[in-house]
VOGU-3710 file (C-alpha; in Angstrom, 3 decimals, decimal comma):
1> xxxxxxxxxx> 2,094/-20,180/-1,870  1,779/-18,109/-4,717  -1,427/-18,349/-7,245  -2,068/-16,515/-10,115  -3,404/-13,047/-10,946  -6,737/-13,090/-12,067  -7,494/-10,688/-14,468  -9,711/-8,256/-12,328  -6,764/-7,853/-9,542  -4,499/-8,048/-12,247
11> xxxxxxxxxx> -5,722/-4,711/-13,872  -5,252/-2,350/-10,760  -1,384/-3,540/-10,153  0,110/-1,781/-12,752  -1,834/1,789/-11,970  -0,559/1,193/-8,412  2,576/0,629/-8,985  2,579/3,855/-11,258  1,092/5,291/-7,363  3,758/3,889/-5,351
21> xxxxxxxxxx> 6,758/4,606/-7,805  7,218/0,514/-8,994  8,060/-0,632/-11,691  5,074/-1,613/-14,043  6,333/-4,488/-15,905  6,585/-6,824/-13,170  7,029/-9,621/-12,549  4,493/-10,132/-9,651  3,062/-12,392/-7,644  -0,575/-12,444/-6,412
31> xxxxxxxxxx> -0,118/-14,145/-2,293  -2,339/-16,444/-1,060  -4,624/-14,568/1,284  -7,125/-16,020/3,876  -11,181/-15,640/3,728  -10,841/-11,762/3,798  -11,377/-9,661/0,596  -8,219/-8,168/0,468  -5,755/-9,290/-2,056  -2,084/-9,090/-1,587
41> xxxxxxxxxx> 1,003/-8,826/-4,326  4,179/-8,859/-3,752  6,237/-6,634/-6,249  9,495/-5,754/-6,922  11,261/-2,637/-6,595  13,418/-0,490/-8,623  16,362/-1,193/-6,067  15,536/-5,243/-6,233  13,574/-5,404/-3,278  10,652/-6,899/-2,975
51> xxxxxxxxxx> 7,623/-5,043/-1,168  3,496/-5,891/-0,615  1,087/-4,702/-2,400  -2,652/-4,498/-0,535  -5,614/-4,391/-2,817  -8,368/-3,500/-0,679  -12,083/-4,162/-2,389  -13,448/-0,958/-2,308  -11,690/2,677/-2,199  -11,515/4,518/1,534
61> xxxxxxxxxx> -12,395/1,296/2,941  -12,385/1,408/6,783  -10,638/-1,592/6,898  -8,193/0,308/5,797  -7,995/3,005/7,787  -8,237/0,584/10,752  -5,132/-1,309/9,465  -3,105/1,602/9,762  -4,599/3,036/13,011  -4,120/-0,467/15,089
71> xxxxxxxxxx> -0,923/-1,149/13,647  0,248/1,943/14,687  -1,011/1,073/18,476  0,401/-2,094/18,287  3,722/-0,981/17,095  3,897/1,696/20,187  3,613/-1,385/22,267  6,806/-2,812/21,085  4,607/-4,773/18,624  6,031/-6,269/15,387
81> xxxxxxxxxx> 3,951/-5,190/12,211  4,591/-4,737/8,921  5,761/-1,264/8,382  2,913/1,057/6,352  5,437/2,370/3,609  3,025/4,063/1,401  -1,060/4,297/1,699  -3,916/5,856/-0,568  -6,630/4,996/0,589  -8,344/7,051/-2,662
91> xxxxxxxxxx> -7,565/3,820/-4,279  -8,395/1,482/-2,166  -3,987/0,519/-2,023  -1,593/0,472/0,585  2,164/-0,445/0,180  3,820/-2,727/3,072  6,769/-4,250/4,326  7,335/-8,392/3,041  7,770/-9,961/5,963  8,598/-12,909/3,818
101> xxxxxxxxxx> 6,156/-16,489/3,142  7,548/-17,941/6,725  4,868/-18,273/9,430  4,382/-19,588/13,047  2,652/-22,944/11,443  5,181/-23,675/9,379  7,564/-23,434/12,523  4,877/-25,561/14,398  4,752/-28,209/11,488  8,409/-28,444/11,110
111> xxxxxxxxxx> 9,612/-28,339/14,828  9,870/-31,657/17,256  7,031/-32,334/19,029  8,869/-31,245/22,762  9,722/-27,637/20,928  6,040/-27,258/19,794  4,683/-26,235/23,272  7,806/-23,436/23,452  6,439/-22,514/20,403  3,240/-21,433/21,381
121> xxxxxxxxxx> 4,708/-20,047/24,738  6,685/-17,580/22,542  3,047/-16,705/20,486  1,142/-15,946/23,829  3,858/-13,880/25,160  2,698/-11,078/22,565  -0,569/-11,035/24,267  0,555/-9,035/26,927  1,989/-6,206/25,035  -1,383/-6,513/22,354
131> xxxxxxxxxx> -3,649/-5,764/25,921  -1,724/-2,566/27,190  -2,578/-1,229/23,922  -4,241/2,544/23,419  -7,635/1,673/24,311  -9,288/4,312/21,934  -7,562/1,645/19,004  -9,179/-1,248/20,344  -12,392/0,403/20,656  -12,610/1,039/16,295
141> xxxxxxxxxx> -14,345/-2,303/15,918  -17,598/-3,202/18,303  -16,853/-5,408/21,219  -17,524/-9,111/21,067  -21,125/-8,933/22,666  -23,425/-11,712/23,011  -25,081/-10,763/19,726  -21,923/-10,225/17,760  -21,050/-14,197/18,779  -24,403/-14,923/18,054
151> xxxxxxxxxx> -24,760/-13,586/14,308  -21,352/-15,555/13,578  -22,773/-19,051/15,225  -26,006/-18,446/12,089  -23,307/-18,192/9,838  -21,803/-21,720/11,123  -25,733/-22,572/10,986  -25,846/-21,817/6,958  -22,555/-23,151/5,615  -21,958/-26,104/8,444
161> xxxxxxxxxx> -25,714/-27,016/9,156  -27,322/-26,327/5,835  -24,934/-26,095/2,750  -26,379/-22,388/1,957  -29,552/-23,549/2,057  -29,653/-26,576/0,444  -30,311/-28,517/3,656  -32,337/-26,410/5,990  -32,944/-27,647/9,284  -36,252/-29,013/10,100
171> xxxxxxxxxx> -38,415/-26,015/12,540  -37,935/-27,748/15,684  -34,503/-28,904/14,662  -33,709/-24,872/14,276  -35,347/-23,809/17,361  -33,204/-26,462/18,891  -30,262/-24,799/17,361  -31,192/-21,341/18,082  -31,776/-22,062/21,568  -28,613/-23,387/21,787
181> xxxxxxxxxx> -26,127/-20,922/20,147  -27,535/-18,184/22,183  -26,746/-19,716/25,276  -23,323/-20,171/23,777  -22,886/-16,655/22,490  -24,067/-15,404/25,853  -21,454/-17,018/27,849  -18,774/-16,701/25,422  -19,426/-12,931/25,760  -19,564/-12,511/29,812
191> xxxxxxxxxx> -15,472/-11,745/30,864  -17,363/-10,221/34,463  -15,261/-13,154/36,316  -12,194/-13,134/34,829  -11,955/-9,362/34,976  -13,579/-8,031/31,577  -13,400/-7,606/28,570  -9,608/-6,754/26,670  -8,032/-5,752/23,825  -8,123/-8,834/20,965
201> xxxxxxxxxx> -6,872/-9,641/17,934  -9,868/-12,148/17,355  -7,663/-13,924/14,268  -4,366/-15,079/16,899  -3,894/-18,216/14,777  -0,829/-19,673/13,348  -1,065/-18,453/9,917  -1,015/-14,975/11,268  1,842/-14,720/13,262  4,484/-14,106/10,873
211> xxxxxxxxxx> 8,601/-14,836/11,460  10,329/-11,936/10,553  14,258/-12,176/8,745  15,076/-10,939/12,328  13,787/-14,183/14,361  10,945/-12,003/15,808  7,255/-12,655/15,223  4,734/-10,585/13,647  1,127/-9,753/13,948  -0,602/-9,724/10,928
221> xxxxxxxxxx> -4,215/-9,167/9,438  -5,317/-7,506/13,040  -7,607/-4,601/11,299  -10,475/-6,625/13,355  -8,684/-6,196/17,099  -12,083/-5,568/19,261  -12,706/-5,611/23,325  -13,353/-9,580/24,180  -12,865/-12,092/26,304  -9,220/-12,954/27,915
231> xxxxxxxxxx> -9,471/-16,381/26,599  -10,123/-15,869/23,280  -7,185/-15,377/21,759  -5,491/-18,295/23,138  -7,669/-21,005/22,102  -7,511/-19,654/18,900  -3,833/-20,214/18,950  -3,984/-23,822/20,616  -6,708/-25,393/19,172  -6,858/-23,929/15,884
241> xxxxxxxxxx> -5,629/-25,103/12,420  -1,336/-25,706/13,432  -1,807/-24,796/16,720  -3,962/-27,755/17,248  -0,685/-30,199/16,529  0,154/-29,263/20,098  -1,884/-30,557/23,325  -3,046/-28,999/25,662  -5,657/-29,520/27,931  -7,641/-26,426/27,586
251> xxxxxxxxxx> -9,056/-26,788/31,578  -8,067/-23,509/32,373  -10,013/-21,721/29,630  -14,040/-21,035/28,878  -15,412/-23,881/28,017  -17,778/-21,189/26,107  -15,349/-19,596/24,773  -13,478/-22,560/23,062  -16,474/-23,923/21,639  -17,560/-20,587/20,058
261> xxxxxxxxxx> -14,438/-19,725/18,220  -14,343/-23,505/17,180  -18,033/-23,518/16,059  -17,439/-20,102/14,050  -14,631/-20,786/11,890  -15,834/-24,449/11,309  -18,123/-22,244/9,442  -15,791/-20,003/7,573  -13,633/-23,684/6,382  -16,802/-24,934/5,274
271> xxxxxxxxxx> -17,713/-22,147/3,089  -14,388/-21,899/1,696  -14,513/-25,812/0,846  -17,776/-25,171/-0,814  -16,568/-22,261/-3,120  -13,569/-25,166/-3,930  -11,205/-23,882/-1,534  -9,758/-26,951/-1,054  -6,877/-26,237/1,066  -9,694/-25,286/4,037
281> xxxxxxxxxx> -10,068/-29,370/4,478  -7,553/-30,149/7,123  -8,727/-26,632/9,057  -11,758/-27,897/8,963  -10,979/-31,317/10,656  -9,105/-29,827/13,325  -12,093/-27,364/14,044  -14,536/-30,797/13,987  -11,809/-32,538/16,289  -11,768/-29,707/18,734
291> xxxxxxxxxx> -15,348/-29,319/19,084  -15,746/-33,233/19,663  -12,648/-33,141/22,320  -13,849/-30,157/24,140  -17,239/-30,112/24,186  -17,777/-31,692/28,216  -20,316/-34,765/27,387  -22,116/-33,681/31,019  -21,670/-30,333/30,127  -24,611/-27,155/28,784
301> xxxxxxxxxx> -23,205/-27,686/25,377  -23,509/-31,171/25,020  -26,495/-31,191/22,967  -24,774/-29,378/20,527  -22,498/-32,827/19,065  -26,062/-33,967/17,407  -25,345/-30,888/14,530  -22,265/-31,821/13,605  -21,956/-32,609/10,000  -20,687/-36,645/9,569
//
């Protein structure tokens, strides 16, 4: 999908591509990102290639730095990642491979439904490789702790609960709540039986898994890898935005878990459909289907259903 520039983005593209040796005419395109602040361009080069150009928001960002440092861990693994062909961080710009427009939900959307499962087989199989990873790399962002999960559940509270404010919950209503998404953080964040906590790439969605010219598939936007819990990446995968076309029973994950990642970027879609991001909508659905599906109606989270928005 491409969108275009607006003005503010479009004044840094020509100084960087004076930075990176590009040509400064153009033509560009500004790519449609996710909820992030970066902003990405794909340029031509002087050879007819094209190339991506990262606008970070704010110069020696450590975003930035992180980028490069877990992509390079990654890569050691026998990782695909875009390749880092220029950086400067002075600027707040970094130059990297195009990988091309084609992603793993666009496989999952066009596939048959029997090769949709193989699909997602071929996705998890890079977990493996992403947990053998240099642990000093996965140790640049702070674990997913019980008040990490918790801080992202009040986020869910103010965009999915109360519309930024507009409709606060009534006191006991919010104590209610509170109570609630503690408990859920907590257990979300305890990997004691299942061996602790491991390297994640806490976006392993769909629309991040990129298929390369080669066939392969690529991790993208993984500057936020962090120590978590086992299952956390794959029910983001399964029951998240494309992922979710497949079934699966999700039986032999954290109930926890599940519900937290779904609760959390129910969130993030419905702060991006209030700021008119309209293309959140169906993201959102499948995060409200998942949390009706998997929430166990005899289950501690139960209680939970009564927030949902109608």
């Amino acid at each position: 999908m491409t969108l275009p520039a607006p003005a503010g983005q479009e004044a840094r593209v020509p100084s960087a591509c004076s930075r990176f040796g590009l040509p400064e005419s153009g033509p560009f395109q500004l790519l449609a990102g996710d909820v992030g602040q970066r902003r990405y361009v794909r340029l031509r080069t002087w050879a007819d290639a094209t190339v991506v150009l990262v606008l970070y928001p704010e110069p020696s960002s450590p975003a930035q730095e992180r980028w490069r440092r877990i992509g390079e861990a990654l890569a050691r693994e026998g990782l695909r990642v875009p390749a880092l062909l220029d950086d400067d961080p002075a600027s707040g710009t970094a130059l990297v491979e195009d990988l091309g427009d084609r992603d793993l939900a666009a496989d999952l959307r066009e596939a048959a439904p029997d090769e949709r499962a193989r699909l997602l087989e071929e996705a998890e199989e890079l977990l493996a490789p992403l947990r053998g990873m240099a642990p000093e790399a996965a140790l640049l962002n702070p674990p997913f702790d019980a008040a990490f999960l918790a801080s992202e559940l009040g986020h869910t509270r103010r965009w999915a609960l109360e519309g930024d404010g507009a409709r606060p919950l009534a006191p006991e209503r919010a104590a209610e709540w509170e109570e609630l998404a503690a408990r859920l953080a907590r257990e979300a964040a305890d990997a004691s039986r299942v061996g602790g906590p491991v390297p994640t790439h806490r976006d392993f969605h769909a629309n991040n898994l990129m298929r390369t010219p080669e066939g392969a598939l690529a991790l993208i936007d993984f500057q936020d890898l962090r120590l978590g819990h086992p299952d956390y990446d794959p029910v983001s995968l399964r029951f998240e935005r494309a992922g979710a076309l497949v079934s699966s029973s999700g039986g032999d994950r954290s109930e926890a878990v599940l519900l937290q990642r779904a609760w959390k970027v129910l969130g993030t879609f419905e702060k991006m459909l209030a700021l008119g991001r309209e293309v959140y909508r169906p993201h959102r659905d499948a995060a409200l289907r998942t949390i009706r599906e998997r929430t166990r109606p005899d289950g501690p989270f139960a209680p939970l259903l009564a927030f949902l928005p109608g």
